[in-house]
C-alpha positions in Angstrom: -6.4 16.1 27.7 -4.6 18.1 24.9 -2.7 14.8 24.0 -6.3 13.4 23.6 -7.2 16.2 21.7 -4.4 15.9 19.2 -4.9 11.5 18.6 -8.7 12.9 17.7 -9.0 15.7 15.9 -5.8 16.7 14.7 -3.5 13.8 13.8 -6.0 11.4 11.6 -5.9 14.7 9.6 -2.1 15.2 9.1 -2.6 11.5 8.6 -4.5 12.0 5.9 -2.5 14.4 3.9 1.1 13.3 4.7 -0.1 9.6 3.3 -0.9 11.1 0.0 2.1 11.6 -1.3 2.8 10.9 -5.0 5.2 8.1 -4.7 3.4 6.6 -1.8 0.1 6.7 -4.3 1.8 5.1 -6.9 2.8 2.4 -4.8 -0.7 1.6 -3.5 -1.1 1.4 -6.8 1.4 -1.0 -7.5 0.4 -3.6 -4.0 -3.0 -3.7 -5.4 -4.5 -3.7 -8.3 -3.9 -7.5 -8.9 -5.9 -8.0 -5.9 -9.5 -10.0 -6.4 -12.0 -11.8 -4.1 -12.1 -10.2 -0.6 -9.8 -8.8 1.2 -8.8 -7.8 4.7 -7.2 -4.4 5.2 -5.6 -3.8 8.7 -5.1 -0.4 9.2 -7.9 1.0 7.0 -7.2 4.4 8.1 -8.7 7.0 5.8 -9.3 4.8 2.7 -6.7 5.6 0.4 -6.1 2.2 -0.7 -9.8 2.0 -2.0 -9.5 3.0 -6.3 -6.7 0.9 -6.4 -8.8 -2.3 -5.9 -10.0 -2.8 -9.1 -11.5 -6.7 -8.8 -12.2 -6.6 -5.6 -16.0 -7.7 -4.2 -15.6 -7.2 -0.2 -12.4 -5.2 1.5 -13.1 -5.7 5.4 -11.5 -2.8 6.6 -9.9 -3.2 9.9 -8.9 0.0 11.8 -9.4 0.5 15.2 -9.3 4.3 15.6 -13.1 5.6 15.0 -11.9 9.1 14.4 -9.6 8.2 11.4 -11.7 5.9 9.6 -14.9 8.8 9.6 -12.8 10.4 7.4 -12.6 8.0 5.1 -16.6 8.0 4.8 -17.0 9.9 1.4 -14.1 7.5 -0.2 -16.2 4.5 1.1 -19.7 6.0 0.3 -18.4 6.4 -3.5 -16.6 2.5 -3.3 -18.9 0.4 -6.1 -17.9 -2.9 -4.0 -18.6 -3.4 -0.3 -16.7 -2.3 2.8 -17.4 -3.9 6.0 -15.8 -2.1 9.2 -14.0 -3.7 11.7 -12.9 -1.5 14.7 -10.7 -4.5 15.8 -6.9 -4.5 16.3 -4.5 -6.6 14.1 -3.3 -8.6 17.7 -6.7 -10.7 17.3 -8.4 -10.8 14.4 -12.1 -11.4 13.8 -11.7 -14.2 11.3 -11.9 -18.2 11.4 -8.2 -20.2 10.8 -7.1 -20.6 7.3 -10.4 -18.2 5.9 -8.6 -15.5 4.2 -6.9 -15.3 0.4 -5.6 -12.1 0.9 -4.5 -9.4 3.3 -3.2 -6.1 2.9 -1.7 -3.5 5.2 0.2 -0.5 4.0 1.6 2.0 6.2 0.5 0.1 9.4 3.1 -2.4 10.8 4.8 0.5 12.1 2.6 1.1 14.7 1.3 -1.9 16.1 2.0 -2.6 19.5 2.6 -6.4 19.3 4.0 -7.1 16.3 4.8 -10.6 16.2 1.2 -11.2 18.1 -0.3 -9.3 15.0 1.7 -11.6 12.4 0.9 -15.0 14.6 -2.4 -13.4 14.0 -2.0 -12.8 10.1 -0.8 -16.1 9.6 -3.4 -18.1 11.2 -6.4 -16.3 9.0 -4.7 -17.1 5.7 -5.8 -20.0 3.5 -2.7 -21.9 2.5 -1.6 -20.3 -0.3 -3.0 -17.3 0.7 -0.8 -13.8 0.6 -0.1 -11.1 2.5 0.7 -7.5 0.7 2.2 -4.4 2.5 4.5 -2.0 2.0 6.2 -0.1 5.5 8.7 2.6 5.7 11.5 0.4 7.6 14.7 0.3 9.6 17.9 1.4 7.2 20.4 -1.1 7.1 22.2 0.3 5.0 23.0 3.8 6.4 23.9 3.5 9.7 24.0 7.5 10.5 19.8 7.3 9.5 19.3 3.9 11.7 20.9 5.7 14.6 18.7 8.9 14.5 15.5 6.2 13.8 16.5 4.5 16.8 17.0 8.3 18.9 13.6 9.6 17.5 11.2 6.7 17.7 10.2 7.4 21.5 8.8 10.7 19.8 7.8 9.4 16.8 5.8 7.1 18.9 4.1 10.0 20.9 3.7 11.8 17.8 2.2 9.7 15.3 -0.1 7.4 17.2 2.1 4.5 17.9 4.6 4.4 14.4 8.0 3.0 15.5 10.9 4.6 12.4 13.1 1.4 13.5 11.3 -2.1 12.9 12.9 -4.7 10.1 9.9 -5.5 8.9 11.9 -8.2 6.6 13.1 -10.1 9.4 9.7 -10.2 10.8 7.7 -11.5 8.4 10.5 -14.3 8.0 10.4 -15.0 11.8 6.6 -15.5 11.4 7.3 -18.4 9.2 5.8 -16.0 5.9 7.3 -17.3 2.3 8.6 -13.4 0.7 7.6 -14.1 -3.2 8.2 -10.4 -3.8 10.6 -8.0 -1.8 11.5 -4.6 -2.9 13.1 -2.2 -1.2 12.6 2.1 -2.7 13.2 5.2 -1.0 10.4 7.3 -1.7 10.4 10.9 -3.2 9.8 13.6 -0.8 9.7 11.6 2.6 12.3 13.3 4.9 15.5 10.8 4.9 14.6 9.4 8.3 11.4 7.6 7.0 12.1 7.2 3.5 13.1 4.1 3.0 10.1 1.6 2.2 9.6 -1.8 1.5 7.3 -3.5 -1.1 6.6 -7.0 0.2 4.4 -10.2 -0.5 4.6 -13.2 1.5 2.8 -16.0 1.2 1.4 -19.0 3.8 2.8 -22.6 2.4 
């Protein structure tokens, strides 16, 4: 019962905050703002991607936790383009084969259960041609002292933060889901604690 009080009330609002770091910002700023068209966002959470899509006409905002996305209801309320909820999960998504240009997901990969489900998933929506732009805090390969204490701490980490996993290679997934990377970058973000800071900046297209 307190567990089930924390996942409601008090995580989507440490959620909120811890997600608007600068650097974080700044790259949502980055994934974005080429965007156009619609768009599919799986794991809308708060709305903190939403000024950054400057040409966008529809974001259908996937996020199947009803108590994070209320608090994105102000940002969506002041949105001049429309937002269409979706409390769905990324494992089986509400969209026809090949109907999709774009699909974004920032923060998110981390915690989704089935993984390779969600990107079978991600790949079947996509138009050919179509992209797929995320950026994910992600397993460090090069530092083997942090990927140790990732792999220690993710059992909490799970518990913790509603299902975020510090140890996934994000890379190697979206390159075992048969995903073209057009753009990879990997950053360590200013003030993340070691342990989650290094990102990646990816886009990967269907061919």
């Amino acid at each position: 019962m307190i567990y089930k009080f924390y996942q409601q009330h008090i995580f989507p609002h440490i959620l909120n905050q811890v997600m608007q770091a600068p650097s974080l910002m700044d790259k949502r700023r980055e994934l974005l703002l080429p965007l156009s068209g619609e768009v599919l966002e799986i794991g809308f959470g708060t709305g903190l991607n939403l000024p950054f899509y400057q040409q966008v006409d529809t974001v259908y905002a996937l996020e199947p936790n009803a108590d994070i996305y209320q608090l994105a209801a102000s940002r969506v309320h002041e949105t001049p383009f429309e937002v269409q909820h979706l409390q769905a999960r990324a494992e089986k998504l509400p969209f026809a084969d090949q109907s999709l240009d774009h699909i974004v997901c920032t923060w998110t990969l981390c915690s989704i259960a089935h993984l390779e489900t969600a990107l079978d998933e991600i790949y079947r929506v996509l138009k050919v041609g179509g992209t797929f732009h995320l950026v994910e805090h992600v397993l460090h390969n090069e530092n083997k002292n942090i990927q140790r204490l990732q792999n220690l701490l993710t059992p909490i980490q799970k518990k913790l933060a509603d299902g975020c996993r510090l140890n996934r290679n994000i890379e190697q997934a979206l390159i075992n889901a048969d995903l073209n990377l057009t753009e990879l970058q990997y950053f360590d973000a200013a003030g993340i604690p070691a342990i989650g800071q290094r990102m990646l900046l990816a886009r990967a297209q269907k061919t």
